[in-house]
C-alpha positions as CSV (number, residue, x, y, z in Angstrom):
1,X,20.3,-33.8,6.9
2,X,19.5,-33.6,3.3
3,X,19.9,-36.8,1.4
4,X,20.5,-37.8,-1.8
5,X,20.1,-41.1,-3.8
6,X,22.4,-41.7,-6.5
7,X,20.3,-43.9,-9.3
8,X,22.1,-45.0,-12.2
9,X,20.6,-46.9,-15.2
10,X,22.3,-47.8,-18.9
11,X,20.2,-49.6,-21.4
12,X,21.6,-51.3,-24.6
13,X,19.3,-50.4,-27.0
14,X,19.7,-53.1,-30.0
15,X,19.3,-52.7,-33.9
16,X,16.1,-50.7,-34.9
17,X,14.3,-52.2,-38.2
18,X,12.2,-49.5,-40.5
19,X,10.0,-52.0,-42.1
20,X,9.2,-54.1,-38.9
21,X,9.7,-51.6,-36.2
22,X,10.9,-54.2,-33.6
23,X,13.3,-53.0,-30.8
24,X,15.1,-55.6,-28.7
25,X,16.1,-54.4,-25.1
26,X,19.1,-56.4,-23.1
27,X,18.3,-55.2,-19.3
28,X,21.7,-54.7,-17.6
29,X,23.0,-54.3,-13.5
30,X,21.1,-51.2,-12.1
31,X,23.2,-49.9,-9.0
32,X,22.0,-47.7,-6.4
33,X,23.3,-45.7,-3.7
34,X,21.8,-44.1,-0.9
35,X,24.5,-41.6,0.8
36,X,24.3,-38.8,2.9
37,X,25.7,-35.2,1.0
38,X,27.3,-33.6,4.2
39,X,28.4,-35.8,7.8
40,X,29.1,-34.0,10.8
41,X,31.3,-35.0,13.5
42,X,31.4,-33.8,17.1
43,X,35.6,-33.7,17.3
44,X,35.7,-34.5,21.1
45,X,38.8,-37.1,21.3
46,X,40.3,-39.3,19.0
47,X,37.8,-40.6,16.4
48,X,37.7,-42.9,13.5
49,X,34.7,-42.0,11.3
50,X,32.6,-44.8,9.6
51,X,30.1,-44.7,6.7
52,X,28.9,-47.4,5.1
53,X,27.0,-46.8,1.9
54,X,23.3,-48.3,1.3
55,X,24.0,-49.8,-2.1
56,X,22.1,-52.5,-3.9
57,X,21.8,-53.7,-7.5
58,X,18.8,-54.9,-9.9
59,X,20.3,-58.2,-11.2
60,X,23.2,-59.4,-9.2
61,X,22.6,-60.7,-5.2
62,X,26.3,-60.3,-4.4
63,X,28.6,-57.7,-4.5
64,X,31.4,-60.2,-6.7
65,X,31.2,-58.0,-9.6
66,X,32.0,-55.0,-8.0
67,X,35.2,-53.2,-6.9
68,X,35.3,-50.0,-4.7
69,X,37.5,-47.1,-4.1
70,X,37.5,-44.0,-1.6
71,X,39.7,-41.3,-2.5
72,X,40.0,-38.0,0.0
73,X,41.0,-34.8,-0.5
74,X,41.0,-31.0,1.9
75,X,40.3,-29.1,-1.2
76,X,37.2,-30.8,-3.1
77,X,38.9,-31.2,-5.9
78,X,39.1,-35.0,-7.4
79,X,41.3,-34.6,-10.5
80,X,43.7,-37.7,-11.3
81,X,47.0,-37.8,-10.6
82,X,46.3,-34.3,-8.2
83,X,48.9,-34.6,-5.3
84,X,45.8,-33.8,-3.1
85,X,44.1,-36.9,-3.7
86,X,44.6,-39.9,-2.0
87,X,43.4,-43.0,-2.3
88,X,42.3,-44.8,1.7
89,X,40.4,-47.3,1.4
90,X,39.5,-50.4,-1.5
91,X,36.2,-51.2,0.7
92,X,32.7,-50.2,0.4
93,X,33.3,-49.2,4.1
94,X,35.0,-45.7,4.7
95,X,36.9,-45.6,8.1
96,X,38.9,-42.4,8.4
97,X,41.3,-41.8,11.3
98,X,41.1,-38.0,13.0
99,X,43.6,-36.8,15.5
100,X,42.2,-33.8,17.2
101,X,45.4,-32.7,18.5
102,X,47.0,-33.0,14.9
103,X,48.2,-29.6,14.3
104,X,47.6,-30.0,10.3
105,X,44.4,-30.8,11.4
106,X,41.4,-29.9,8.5
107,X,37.7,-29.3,9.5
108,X,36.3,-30.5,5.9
109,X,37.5,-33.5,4.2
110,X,35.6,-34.5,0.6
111,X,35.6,-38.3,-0.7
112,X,35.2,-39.9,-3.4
113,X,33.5,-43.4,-3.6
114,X,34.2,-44.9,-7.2
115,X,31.8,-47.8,-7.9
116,X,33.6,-50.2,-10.4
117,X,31.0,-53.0,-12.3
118,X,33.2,-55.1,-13.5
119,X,29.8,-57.1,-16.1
120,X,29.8,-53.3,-17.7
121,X,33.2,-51.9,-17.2
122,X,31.5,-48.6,-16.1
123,X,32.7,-46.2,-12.8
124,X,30.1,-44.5,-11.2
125,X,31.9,-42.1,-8.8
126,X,29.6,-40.1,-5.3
127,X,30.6,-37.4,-3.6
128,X,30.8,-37.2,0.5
129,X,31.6,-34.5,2.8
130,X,33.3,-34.5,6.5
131,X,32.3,-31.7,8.1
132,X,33.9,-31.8,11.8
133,X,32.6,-29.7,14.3
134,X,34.5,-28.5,17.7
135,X,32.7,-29.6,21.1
136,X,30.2,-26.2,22.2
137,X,31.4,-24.3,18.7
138,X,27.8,-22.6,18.0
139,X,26.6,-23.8,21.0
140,X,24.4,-21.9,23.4
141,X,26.0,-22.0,26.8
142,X,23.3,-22.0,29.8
143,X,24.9,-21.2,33.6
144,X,22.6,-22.5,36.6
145,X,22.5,-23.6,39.7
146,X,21.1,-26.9,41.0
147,X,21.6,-29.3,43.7
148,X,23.4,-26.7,46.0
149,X,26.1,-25.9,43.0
150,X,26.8,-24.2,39.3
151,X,26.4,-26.6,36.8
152,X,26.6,-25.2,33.3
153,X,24.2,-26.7,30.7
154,X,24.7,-26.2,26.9
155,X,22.6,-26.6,23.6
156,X,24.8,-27.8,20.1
157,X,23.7,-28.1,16.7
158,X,25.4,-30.7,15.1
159,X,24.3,-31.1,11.4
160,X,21.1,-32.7,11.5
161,X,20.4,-32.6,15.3
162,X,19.7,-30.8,18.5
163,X,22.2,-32.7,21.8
164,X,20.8,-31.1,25.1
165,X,23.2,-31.2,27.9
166,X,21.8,-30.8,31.5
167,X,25.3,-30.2,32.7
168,X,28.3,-30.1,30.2
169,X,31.4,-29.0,32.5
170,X,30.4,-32.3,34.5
171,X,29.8,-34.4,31.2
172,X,33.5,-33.3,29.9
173,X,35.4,-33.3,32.9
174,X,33.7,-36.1,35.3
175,X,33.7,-33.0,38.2
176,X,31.2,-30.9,39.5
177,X,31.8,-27.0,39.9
178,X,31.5,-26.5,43.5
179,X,30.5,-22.9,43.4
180,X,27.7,-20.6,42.9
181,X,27.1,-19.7,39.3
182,X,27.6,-16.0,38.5
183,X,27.8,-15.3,34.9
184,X,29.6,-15.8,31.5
185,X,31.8,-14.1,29.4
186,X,33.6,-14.7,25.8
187,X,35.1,-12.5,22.9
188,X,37.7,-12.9,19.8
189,X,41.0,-12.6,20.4
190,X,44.8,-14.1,20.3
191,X,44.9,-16.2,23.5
192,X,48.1,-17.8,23.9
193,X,47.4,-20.9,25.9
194,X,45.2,-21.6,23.5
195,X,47.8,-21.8,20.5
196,X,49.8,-19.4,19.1
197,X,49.3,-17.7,15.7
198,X,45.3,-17.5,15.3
199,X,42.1,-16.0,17.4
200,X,40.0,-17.5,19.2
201,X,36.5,-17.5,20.7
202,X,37.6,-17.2,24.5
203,X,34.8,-18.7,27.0
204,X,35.2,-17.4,30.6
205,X,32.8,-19.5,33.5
206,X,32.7,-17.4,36.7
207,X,31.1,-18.8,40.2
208,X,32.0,-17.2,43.3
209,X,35.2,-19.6,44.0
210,X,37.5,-17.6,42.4
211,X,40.3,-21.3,42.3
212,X,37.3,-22.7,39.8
213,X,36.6,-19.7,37.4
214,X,38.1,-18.1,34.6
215,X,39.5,-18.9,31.3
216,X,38.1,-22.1,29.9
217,X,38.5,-24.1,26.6
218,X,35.7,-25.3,25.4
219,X,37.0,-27.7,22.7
220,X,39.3,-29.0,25.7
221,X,36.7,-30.8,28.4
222,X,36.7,-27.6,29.9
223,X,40.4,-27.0,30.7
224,X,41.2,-24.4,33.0
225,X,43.1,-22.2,31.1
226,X,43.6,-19.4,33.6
227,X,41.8,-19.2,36.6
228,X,40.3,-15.3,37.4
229,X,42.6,-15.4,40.4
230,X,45.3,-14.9,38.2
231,X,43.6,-12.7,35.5
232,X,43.0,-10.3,37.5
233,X,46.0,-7.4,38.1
234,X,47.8,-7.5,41.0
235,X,47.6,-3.8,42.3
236,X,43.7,-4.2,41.1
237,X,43.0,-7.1,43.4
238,X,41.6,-5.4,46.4
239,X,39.1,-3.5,44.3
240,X,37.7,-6.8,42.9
241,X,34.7,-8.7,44.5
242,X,35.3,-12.2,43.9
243,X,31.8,-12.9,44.6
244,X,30.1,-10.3,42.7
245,X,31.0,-10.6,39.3
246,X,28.1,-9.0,37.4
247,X,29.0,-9.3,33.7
248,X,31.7,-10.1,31.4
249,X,30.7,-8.3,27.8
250,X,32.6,-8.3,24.6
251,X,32.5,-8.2,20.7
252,X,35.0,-8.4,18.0
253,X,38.8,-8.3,18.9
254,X,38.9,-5.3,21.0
255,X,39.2,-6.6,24.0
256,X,36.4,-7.0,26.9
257,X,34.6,-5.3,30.2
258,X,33.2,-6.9,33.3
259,X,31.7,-5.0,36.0
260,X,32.7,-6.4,40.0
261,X,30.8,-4.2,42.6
262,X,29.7,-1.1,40.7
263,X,33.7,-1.5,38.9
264,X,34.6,-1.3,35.9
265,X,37.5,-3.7,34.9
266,X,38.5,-3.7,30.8
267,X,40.5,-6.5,29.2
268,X,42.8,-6.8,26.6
269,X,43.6,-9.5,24.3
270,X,45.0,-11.8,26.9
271,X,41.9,-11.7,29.2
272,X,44.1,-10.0,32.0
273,X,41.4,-7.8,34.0
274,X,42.4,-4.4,35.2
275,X,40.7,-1.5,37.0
276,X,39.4,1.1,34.0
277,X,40.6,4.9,34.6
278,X,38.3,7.4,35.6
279,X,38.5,11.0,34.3
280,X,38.7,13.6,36.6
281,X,35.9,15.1,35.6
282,X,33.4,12.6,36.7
283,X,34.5,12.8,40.3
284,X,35.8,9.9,42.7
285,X,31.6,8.8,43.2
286,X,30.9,6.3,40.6
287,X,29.1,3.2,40.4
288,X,28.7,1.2,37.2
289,X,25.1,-0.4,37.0
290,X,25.2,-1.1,33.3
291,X,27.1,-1.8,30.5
292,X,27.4,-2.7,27.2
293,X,30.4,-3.3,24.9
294,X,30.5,-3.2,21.0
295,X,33.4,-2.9,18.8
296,X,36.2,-1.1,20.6
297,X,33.8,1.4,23.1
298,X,31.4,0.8,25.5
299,X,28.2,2.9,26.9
300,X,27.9,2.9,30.8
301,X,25.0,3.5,33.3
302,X,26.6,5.1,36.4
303,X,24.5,4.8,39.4
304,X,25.9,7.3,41.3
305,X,26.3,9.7,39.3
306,X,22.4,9.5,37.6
307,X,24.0,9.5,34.3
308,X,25.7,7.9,31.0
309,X,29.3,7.6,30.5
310,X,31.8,6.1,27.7
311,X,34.8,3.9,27.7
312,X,37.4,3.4,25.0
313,X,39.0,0.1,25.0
314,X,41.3,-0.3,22.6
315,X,44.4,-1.9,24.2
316,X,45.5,-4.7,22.0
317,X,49.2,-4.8,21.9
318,X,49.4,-8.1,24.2
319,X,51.2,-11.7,23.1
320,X,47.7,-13.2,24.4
321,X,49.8,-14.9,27.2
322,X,48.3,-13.9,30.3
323,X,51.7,-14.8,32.7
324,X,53.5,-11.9,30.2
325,X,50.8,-9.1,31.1
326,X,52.9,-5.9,30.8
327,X,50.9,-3.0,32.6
328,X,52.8,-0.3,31.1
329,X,51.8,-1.2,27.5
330,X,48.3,-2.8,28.2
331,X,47.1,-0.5,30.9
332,X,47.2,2.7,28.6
333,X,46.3,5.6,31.2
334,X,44.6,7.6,28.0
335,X,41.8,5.7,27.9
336,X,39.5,6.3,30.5
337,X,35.4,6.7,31.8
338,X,34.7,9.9,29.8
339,X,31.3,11.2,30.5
340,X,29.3,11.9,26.9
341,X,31.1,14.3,24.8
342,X,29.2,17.1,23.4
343,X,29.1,18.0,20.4
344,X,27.4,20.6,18.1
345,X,25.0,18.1,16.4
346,X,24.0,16.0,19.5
347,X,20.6,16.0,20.8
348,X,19.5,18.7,23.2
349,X,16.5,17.6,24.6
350,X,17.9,16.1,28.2
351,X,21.3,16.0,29.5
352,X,22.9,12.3,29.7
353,X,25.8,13.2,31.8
354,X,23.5,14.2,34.6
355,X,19.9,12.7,33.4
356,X,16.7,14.1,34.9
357,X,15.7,12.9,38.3
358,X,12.4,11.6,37.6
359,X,13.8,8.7,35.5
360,X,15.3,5.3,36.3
361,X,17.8,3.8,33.7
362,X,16.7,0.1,33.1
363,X,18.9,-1.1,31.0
364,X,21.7,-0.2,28.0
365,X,22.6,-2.4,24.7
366,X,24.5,-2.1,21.6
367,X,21.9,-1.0,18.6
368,X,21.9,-0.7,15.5
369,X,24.8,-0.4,12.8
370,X,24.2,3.0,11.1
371,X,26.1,2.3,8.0
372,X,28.7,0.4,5.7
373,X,31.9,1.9,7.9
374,X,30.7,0.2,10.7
375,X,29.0,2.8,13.0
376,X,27.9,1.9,15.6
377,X,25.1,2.6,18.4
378,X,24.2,1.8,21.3
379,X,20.3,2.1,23.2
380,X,19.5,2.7,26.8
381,X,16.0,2.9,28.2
382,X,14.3,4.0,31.3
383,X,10.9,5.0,32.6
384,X,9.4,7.5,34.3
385,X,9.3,7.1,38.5
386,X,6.7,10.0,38.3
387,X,3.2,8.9,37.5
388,X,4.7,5.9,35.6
389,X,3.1,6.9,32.5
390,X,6.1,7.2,29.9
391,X,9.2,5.7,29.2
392,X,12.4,6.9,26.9
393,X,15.4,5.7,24.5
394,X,18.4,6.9,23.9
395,X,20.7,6.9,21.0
396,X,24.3,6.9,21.1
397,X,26.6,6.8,18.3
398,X,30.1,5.1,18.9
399,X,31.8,7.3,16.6
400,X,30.9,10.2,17.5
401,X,31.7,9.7,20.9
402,X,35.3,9.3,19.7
403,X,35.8,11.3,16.7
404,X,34.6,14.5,15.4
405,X,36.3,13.5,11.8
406,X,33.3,12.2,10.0
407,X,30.9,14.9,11.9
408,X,29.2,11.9,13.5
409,X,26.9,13.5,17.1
410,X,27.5,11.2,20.5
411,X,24.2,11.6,21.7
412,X,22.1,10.7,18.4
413,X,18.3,10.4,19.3
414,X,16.0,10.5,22.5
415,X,12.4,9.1,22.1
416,X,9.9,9.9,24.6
417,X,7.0,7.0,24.2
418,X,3.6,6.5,26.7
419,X,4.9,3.5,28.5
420,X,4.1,0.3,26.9
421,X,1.4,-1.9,29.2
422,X,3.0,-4.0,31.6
423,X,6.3,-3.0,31.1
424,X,8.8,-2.1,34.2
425,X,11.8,-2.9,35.9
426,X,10.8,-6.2,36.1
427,X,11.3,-6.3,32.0
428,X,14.2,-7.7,30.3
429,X,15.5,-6.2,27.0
430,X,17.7,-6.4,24.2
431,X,18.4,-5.3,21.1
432,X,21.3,-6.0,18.0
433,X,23.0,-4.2,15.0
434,X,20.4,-5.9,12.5
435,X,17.5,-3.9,13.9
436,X,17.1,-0.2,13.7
437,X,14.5,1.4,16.0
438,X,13.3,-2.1,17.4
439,X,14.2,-2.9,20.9
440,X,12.7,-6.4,22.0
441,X,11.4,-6.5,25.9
442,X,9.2,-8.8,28.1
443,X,6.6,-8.6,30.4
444,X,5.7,-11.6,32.7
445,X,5.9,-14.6,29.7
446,X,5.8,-12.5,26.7
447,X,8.3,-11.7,24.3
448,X,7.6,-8.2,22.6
449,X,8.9,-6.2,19.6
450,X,9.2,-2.0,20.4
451,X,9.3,0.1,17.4
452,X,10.8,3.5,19.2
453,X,11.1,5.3,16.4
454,X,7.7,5.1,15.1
455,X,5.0,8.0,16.1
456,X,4.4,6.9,19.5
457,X,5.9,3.9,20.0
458,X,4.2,0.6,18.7
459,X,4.6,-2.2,20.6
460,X,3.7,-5.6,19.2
461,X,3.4,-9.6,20.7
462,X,6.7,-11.6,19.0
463,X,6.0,-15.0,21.9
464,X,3.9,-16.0,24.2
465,X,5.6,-18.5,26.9
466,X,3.7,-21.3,28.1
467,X,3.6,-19.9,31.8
468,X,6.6,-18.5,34.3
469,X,8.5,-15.4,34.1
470,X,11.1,-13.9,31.7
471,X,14.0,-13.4,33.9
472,X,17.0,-12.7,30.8
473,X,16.9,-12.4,27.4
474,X,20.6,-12.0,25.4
475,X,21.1,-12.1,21.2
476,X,23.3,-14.9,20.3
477,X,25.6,-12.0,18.8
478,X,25.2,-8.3,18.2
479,X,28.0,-7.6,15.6
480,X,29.1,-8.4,12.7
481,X,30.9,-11.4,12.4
482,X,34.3,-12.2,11.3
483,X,34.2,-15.7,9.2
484,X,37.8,-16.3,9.3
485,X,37.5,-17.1,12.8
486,X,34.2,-18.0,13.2
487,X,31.7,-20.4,11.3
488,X,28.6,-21.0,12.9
489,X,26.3,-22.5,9.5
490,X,26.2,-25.8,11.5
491,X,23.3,-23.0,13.2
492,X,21.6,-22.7,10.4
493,X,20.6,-19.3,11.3
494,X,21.5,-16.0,11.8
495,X,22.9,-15.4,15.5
496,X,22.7,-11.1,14.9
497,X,18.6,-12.3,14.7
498,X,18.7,-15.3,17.0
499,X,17.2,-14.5,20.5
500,X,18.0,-16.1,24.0
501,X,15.4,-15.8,26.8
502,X,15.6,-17.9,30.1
503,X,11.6,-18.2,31.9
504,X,11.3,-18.5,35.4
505,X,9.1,-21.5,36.0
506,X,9.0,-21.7,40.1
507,X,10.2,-24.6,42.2
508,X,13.7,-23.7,41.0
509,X,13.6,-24.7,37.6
510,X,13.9,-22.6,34.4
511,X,13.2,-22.8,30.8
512,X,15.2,-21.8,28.1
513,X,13.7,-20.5,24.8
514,X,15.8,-19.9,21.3
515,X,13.3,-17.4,18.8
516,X,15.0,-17.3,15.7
517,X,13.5,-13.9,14.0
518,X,12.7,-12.7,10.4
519,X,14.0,-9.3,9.4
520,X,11.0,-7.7,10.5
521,X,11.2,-9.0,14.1
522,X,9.1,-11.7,14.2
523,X,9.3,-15.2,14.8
524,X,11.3,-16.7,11.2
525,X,10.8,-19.9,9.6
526,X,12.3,-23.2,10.1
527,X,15.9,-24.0,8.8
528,X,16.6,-27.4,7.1
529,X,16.7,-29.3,10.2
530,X,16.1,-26.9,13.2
531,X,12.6,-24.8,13.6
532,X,12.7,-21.2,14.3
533,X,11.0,-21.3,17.8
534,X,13.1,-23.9,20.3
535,X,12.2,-24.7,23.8
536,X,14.0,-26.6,26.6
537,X,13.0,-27.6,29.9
538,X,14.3,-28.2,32.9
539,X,16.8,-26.6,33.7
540,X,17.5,-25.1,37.5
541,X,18.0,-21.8,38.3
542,X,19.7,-20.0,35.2
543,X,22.2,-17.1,36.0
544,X,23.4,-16.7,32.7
545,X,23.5,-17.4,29.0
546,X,26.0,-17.2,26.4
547,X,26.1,-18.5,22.4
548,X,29.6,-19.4,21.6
């Protein structure tokens, strides 16, 4: 953390003579202060901050002739007689007194220190922010297994530092999960358990003990908040595998999907899980593979069916309280697995509702943003199983696989490119909104940059690993997002650039690697206290990860 020395020097100049050109100086008190501009807090139980001011003076030894005074305000303003200022402390020591539970609560608090010499009669006031920062707010969340059980490891950012937890859920809560990990889940929405009246970044930890998983407050050691036993819909129970939970995916406040054994299940607002509607169309033999959620669709790989399909989730009227699920309201029977709609201006080149037999799907992802109206797409690539010489993107566009009003095509691009060296199903990929035409995959320890959309295909080196295997690779986020309910510039970068990839480095251990790219997909530079390119060790067998 930046910081700043506060230096502050008068000098009584005395009489100046024309004729003799003498000048007589009379040194006074020099005062200086050494402060920090901006302190962060991890707010994880009650907490009295402290800060004590380096402050020393050029003439006096003691601090007799001095007089002190803190003043706070919420609003960083310090204007005298303001009913937002008030004065705490007549100390050189600030100790303030935060009550996490306080439901007036205020993440930034400015100060004031006034300095008072009493030899000069001059104030010399310095500023000071309180910045406090919820447990795992901006965090990267890292789900593995060791020692026979889940344990679920996190990475925070808090201000001027890096805290590396080997096992958080057992740090906050003094308990081990006794299950198998499986994967994570989170997305923005009104949650009420967690409070009533705002959003909220909801955190879902499954393992394959149902009693153990669910809904999970980060902020609150973990709390339980509402285990999946219960989040799931009654009459939808049978078709949910407990111990094959694939994925929980979701962005913005439209709700979520997770995939159980091949099912789709959707969420709305209140995290209640329900089997998704299939149109008749697509025929009773499906089996979801992939999926990827943006905004209030999501593009699907069905298995079965050797083809792409679309789901519109867009069931939000909920009160966020998951005992008051009403299935009439939040189940909406209109929205449904669709396969691609066509449309006149879609792409003609290959058939995505029944895709040619010679390729294998590896993977789908929410791209890039196409404009200013939020427009979304989404990527899916696959290679050829014949001759494995080529491989091929699609393009989907979210709008215009719900709307024909702004003439936008469903199926917007396919890219047929000679097959990049070393890459197969082995590969992981991703991609995000901020990049158009770049998909990012990896073969054994290296990270690569695709550019689909250029002649050919140009693939290019972004990170070399120092040995293993890439087994997952996930962008911290992959919309936009909304700063009334989410501040992450304790990160110091931008998550919509900021690239997760787990390396499988034998014996059971993994490492976990954060590359924080420019916007021309390569590595970026350092932030003011973090570098772009950060690497942790040691952690066991990683399942999943997830940046909060």
């Amino acid at each position: 953390m930046k910081q700043v020395f506060y230096i502050l020097i008068v000098f009584l100049l005395a009489a100046c003579y024309d004729d003799k050109g003498n000048y007589d100086y009379e040194e006074i008190n020099t005062i200086t202060v050494l402060l920090d501009d901006v302190y962060s807090y991890r707010l994880d139980g009650d907490t009295t901050v402290c800060i004590i001011p380096e402050l020393s003076q050029s003439l006096q030894k003691n601090r007799d002739n001095l007089e002190f005074m803190w003043v706070h305000s919420v609003i960083n303003e310090f204007i005298e007689g303001h009913d937002d200022n008030d004065t705490i402390s007549r100390i050189d020591t600030l100790r303030f007194h935060i009550v996490p539970d306080d439901p007036d609560l205020e993440y930034e608090h400015y100060f004031r220190l006034n300095v008072y010499d009493k030899l000069t009669e001059i104030n010399y006031p310095f500023n000071v922010k309180i910045k406090l920062v919820k447990p795992y707010d901006g965090a990267w969340m890292i789900l593995h297994n060791e020692n026979g059980h889940a344990a679920l490891g996190a990475v925070e950012y808090m201000g001027n530092s890096i805290l590396k937890t080997q096992d958080a859920y057992y740090k906050e809560t003094g308990k081990r999960l006794e299950g198998m990990a499986q994967c994570l889940g989170n997305y923005i929405t009104y949650y009420y358990p967690y409070g009533r009246g705002e959003m909220f970044n909801l955190f879902s930890v499954i393992t394959d003990k149902p009693e153990e998983s669910g809904v999970m407050c980060q902020w609150k050691k973990f709390e339980l908040m509402s285990p999946l036993t219960k989040m799931v819909y009654s009459s939808d129970q049978s078709r949910f595998n407990y111990s094959n939970v694939k994925l929980i995916d979701g962005e913005a406040s439209w709700g979520a999907v997770c995939l159980s054994d091949g099912v789709l299940f959707q969420s709305p607002a209140a995290m209640k899980l329900y089997k998704a509607n299939i149109a008749a169309d697509l025929g009773d033999n499906i089996r979801i593979k992939y999926a990827s959620k943006a905004g209030f669709g999501a593009i699907l790989y069905d298995e079965a069916g050797h083809r792409f399909c679309f789901y519109q989730n867009q069931s939000r009227s909920t009160t966020g309280d998951p005992n008051r699920f009403n299935p009439t309201d939040e189940n909406p029977s209109s929205y449904r697995i669709n396969p691609v709609p066509k449309r006149d201006n879609n792409v003609t080149d290959v058939d995505v509702n029944n895709l040619p037999v010679e390729q294998k799907v590896l993977w789908v992802g929410a791209g890039y943003e196409f404009d200013p109206n939020n427009s979304r797409g989404f990527y899916a690539n696959s290679v050829s199983i014949k001759g494995l010489d080529s491989c091929f993107v699609y393009e989907f566009n979210m709008d215009g696989m719900v709307s024909t009003v702004d003439g936008h095509p469903a199926f917007a691009g396919y890219y047929k490119l000679k097959l990049p060296e070393g890459m197969d199903e082995n590969s992981c990929f991703a991609s995000t909104m901020s990049y158009s035409g770049i998909l990012f995959y990896t073969v054994g320890n290296v990270v690569y940059r695709l550019d689909f959309k250029q002649s050919g295909g140009k693939a290019t080196p972004v990170y070399t690993h120092a040995g293993g295997k890439a087994t997952m690779m996930k962008f911290a986020k992959k919309a936009k997002i909304n700063t009334n309910y989410l501040d992450f510039t304790n990160y110091e970068f931008d998550p919509n650039r900021s690239l997760g990839i787990v390396f499988d480095m034998g014996n059971g251990k993994c490492d976990f690697v954060v590359l924080n790219l420019s916007v021309t997909g390569g590595v970026g530079t350092d932030s003011e206290n973090y570098p772009a390119t950060q690497v942790y060790t040691d952690f066991g067998d990683v399942k999943d990860i997830l940046f909060l």
